[in-house]
LUMDREN-543001 format. One record per residue: x, y, z of N, C-alpha, C in turn; chain. Coordinates in Angstrom, 3 decimals. Layout:
<<X; Y; Z>; <X; Y; Z>; <X; Y; Z>; 'A'>
...
// end
This chain:
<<-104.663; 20.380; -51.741>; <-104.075; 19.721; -50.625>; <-104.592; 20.285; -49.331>; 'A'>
<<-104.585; 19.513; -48.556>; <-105.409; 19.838; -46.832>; <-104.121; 20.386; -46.335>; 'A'>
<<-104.295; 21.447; -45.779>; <-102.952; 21.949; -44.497>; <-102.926; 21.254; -42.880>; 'A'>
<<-102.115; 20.775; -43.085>; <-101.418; 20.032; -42.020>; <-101.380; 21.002; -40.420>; 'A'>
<<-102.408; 20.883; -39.838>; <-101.661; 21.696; -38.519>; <-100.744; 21.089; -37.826>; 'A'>
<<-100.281; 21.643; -36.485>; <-98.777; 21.996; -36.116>; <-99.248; 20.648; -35.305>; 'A'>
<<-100.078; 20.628; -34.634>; <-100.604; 19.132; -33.793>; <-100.582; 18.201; -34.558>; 'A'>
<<-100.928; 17.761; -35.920>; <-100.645; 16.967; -36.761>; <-99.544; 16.607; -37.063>; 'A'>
<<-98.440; 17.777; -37.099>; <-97.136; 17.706; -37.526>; <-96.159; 16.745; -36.585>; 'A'>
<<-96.806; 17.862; -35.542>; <-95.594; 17.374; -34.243>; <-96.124; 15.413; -33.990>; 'A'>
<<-97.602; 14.910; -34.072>; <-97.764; 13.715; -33.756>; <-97.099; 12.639; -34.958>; 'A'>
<<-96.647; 13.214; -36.045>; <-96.151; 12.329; -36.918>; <-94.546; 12.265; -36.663>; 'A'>
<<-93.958; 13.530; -36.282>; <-92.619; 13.515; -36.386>; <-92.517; 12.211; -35.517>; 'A'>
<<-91.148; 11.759; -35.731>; <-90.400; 10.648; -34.744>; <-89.907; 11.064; -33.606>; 'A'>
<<-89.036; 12.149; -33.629>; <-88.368; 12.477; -32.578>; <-89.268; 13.023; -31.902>; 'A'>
<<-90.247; 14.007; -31.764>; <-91.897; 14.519; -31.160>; <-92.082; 12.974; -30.397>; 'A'>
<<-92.433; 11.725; -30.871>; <-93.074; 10.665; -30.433>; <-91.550; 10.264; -29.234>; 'A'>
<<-90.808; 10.203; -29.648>; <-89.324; 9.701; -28.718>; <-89.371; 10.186; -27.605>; 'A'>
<<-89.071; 11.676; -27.786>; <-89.392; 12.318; -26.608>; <-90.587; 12.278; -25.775>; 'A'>
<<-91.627; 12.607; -26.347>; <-93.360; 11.969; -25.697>; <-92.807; 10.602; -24.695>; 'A'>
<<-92.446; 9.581; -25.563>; <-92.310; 8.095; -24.797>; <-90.871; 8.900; -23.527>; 'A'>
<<-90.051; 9.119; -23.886>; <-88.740; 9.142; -22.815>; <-89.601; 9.572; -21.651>; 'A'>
<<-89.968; 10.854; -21.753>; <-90.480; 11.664; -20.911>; <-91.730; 10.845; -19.837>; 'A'>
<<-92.653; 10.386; -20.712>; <-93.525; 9.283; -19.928>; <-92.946; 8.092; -19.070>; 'A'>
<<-91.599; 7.493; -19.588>; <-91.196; 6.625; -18.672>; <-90.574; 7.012; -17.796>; 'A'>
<<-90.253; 8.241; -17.772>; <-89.172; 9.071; -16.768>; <-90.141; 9.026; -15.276>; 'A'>
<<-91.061; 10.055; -16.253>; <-92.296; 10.229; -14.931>; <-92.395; 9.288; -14.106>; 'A'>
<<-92.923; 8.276; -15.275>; <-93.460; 6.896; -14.312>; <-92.502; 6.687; -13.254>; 'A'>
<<-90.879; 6.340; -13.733>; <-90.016; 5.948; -12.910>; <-89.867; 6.937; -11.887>; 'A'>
<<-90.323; 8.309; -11.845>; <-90.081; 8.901; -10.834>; <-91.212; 8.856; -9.916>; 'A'>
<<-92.725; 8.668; -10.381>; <-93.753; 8.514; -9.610>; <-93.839; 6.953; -8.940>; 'A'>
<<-92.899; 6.138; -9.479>; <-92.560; 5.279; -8.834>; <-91.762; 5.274; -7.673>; 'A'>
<<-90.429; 5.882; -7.464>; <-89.725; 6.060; -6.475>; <-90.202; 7.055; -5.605>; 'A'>
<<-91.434; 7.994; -5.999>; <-92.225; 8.414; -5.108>; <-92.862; 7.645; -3.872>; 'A'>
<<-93.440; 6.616; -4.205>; <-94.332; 5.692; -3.608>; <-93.284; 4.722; -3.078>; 'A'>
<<-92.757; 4.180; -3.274>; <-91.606; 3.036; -2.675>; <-90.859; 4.005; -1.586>; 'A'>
<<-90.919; 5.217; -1.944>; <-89.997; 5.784; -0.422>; <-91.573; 6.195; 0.590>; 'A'>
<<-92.161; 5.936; 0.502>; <-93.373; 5.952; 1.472>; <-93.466; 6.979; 2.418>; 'A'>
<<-92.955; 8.312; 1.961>; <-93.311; 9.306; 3.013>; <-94.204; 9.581; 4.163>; 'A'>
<<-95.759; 8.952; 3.780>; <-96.138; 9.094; 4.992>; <-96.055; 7.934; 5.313>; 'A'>
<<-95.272; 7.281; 5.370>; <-95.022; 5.906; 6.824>; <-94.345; 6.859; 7.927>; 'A'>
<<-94.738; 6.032; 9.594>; <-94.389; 6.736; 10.591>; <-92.660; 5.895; 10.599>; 'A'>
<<-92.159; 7.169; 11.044>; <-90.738; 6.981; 11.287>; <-90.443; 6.134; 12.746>; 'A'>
<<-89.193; 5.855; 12.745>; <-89.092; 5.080; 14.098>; <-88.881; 5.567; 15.478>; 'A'>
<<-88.896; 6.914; 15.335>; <-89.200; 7.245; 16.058>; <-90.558; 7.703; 16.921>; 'A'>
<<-91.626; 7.447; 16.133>; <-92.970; 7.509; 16.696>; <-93.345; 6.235; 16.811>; 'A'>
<<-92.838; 5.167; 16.282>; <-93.407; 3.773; 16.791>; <-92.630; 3.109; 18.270>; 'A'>
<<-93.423; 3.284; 19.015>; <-92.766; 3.107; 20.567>; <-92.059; 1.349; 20.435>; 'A'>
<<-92.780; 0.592; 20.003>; <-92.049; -0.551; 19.334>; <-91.064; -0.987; 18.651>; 'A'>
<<-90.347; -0.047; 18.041>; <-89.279; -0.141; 16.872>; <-88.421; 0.744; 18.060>; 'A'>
<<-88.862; 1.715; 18.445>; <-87.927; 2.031; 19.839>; <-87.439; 1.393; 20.815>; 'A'>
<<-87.891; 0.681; 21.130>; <-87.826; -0.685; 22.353>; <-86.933; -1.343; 21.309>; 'A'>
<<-87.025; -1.564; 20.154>; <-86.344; -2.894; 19.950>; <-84.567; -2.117; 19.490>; 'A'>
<<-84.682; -0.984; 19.161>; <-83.825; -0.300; 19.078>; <-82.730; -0.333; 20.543>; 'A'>
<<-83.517; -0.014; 21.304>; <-82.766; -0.364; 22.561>; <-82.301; -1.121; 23.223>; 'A'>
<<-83.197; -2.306; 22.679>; <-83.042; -3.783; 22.829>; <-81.551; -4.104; 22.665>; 'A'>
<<-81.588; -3.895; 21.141>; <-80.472; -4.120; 19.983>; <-79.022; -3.341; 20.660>; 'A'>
<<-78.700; -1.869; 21.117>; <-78.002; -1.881; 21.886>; <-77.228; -2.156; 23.157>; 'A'>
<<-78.433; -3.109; 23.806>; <-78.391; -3.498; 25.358>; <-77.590; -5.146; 24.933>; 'A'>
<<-77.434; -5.720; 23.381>; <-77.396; -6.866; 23.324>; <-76.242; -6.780; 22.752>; 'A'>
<<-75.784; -5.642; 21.854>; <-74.544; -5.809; 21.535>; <-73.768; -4.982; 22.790>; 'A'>
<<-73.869; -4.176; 23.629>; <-73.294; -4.051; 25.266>; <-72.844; -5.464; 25.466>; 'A'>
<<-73.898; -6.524; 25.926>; <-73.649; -7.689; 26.576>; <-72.420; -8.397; 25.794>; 'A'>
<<-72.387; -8.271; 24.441>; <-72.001; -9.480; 23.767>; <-70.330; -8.417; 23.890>; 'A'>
<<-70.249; -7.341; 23.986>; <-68.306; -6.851; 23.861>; <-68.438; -7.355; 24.983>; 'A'>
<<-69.161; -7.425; 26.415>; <-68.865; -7.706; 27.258>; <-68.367; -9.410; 27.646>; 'A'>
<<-69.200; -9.641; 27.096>; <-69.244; -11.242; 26.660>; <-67.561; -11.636; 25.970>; 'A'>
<<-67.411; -10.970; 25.160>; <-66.130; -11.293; 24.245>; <-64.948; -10.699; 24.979>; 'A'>
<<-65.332; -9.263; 26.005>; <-64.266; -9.509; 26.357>; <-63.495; -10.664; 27.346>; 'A'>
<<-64.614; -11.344; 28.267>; <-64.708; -12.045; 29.379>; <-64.053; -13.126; 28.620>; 'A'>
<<-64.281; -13.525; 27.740>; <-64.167; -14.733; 26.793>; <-62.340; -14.779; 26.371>; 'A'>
<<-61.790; -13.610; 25.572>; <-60.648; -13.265; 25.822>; <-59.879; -13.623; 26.397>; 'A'>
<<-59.982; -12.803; 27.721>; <-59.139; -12.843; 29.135>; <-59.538; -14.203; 29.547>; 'A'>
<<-60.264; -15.522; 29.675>; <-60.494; -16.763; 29.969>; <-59.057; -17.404; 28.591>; 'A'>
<<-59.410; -17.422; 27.481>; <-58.879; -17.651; 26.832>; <-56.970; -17.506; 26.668>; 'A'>
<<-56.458; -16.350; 27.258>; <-55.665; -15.933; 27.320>; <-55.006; -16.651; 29.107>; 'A'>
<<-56.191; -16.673; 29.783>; <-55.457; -17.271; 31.059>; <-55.203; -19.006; 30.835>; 'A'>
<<-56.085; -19.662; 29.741>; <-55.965; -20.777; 29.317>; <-54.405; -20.964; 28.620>; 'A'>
<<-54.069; -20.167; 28.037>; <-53.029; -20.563; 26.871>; <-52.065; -20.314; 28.001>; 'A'>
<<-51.889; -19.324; 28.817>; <-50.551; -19.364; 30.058>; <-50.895; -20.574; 30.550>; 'A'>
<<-51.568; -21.364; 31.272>; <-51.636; -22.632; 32.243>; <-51.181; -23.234; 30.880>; 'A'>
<<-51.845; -23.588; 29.937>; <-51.141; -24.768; 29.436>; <-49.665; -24.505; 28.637>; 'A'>
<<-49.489; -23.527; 28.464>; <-47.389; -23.368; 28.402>; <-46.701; -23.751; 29.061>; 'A'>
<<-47.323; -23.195; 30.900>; <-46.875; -23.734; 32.031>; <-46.793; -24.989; 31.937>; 'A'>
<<-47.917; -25.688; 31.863>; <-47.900; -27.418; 31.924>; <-47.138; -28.367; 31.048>; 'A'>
<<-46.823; -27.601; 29.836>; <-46.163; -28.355; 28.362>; <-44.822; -28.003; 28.982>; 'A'>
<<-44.486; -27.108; 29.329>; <-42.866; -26.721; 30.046>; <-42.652; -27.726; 31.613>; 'A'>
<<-43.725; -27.856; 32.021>; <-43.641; -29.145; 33.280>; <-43.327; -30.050; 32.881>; 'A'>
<<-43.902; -30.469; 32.043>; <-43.758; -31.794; 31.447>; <-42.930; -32.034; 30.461>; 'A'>
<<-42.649; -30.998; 30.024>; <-41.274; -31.209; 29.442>; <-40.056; -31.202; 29.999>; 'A'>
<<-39.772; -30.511; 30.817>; <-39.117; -30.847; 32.505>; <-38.793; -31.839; 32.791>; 'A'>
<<-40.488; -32.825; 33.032>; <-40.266; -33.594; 33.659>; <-39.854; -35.076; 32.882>; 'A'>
<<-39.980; -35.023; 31.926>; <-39.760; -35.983; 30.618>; <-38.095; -36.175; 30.431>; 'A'>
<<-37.436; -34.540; 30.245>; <-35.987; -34.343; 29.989>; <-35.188; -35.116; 30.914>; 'A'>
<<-36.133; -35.291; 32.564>; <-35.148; -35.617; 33.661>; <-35.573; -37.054; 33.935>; 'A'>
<<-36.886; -36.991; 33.530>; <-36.767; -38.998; 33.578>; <-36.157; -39.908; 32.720>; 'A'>
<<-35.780; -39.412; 31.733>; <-35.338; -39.975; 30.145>; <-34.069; -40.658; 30.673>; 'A'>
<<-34.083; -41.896; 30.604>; <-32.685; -42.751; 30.737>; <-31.681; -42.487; 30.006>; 'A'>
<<-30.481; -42.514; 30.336>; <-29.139; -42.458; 29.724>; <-28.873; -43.497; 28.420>; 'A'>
<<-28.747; -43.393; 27.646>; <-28.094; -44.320; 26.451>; <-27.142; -45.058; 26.507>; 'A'>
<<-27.168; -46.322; 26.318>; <-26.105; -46.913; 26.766>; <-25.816; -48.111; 25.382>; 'A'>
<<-24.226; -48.002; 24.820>; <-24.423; -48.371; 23.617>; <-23.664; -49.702; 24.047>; 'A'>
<<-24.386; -51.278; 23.973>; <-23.453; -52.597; 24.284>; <-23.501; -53.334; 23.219>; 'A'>
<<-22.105; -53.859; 22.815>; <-21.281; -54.939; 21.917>; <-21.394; -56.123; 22.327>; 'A'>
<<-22.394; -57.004; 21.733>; <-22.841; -58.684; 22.280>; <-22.667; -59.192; 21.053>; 'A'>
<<-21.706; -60.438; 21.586>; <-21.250; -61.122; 20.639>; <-22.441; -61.813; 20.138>; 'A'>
<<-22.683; -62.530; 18.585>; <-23.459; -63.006; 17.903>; <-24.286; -64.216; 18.780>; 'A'>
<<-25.573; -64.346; 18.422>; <-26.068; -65.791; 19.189>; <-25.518; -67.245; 18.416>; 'A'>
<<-25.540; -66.835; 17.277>; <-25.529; -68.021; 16.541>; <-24.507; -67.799; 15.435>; 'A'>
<<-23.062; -68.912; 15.706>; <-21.941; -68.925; 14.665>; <-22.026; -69.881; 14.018>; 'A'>
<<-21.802; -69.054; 12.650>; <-22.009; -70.107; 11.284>; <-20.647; -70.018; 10.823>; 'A'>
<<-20.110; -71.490; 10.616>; <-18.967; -71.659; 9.790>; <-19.569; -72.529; 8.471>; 'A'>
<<-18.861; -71.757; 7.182>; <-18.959; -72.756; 5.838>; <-17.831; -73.578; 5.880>; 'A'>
<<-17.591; -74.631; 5.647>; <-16.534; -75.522; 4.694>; <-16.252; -75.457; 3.728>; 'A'>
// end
């Protein structure tokens, strides 16, 4: 019989090959998330462009609380005038409204049977 060396051994076992494969896809997946996080890309702070727009982006949401608040207080002076006006006019409705007046008129037309 031929003697088996230990390199022979270990390439037949199963669990030797399992581990071999785990280990290789591990890598991969980690030499993958190597490259997708792109270390040397320049950060945003060295791109004078992504800075500007950065600033941009704060100068626009400034405007827009400002915007909403203005919007608010319009809104809020709207809903007082028109309470005011629904209470005018309801006022003025209560005091024009004619009196009720309940009248008993005899029938137009009398029918006698035989």
């Amino acid at each position: 019989m031929k003697a088996v060396t230990e390199a022979e051994r270990s390439m037949t076992s199963h669990v030797a090959r399992l581990y071999a494969i785990v280990t290789g896809v591990v890598g991969f997946f980690l030499a993958w998330a190597g490259v997708a996080a792109r270390p040397w890309a320049p950060t945003a702070a060295q791109n004078p462009q992504v800075a500007a727009l950065a600033a941009r982006q704060r100068q626009v949401q400034l405007d827009s609380l400002r915007v909403r608040h203005i919007v608010d207080a319009r809104w809020a002076n709207y809903r007082r005038q028109l309470a005011a006006r629904r209470a005018a006019t309801a006022q003025t409705v209560a005091a024009a409204a004619p009196s009720v007046r309940v009248v008993n008129l005899p029938p137009l037309i009398v029918t006698r049977t035989s």
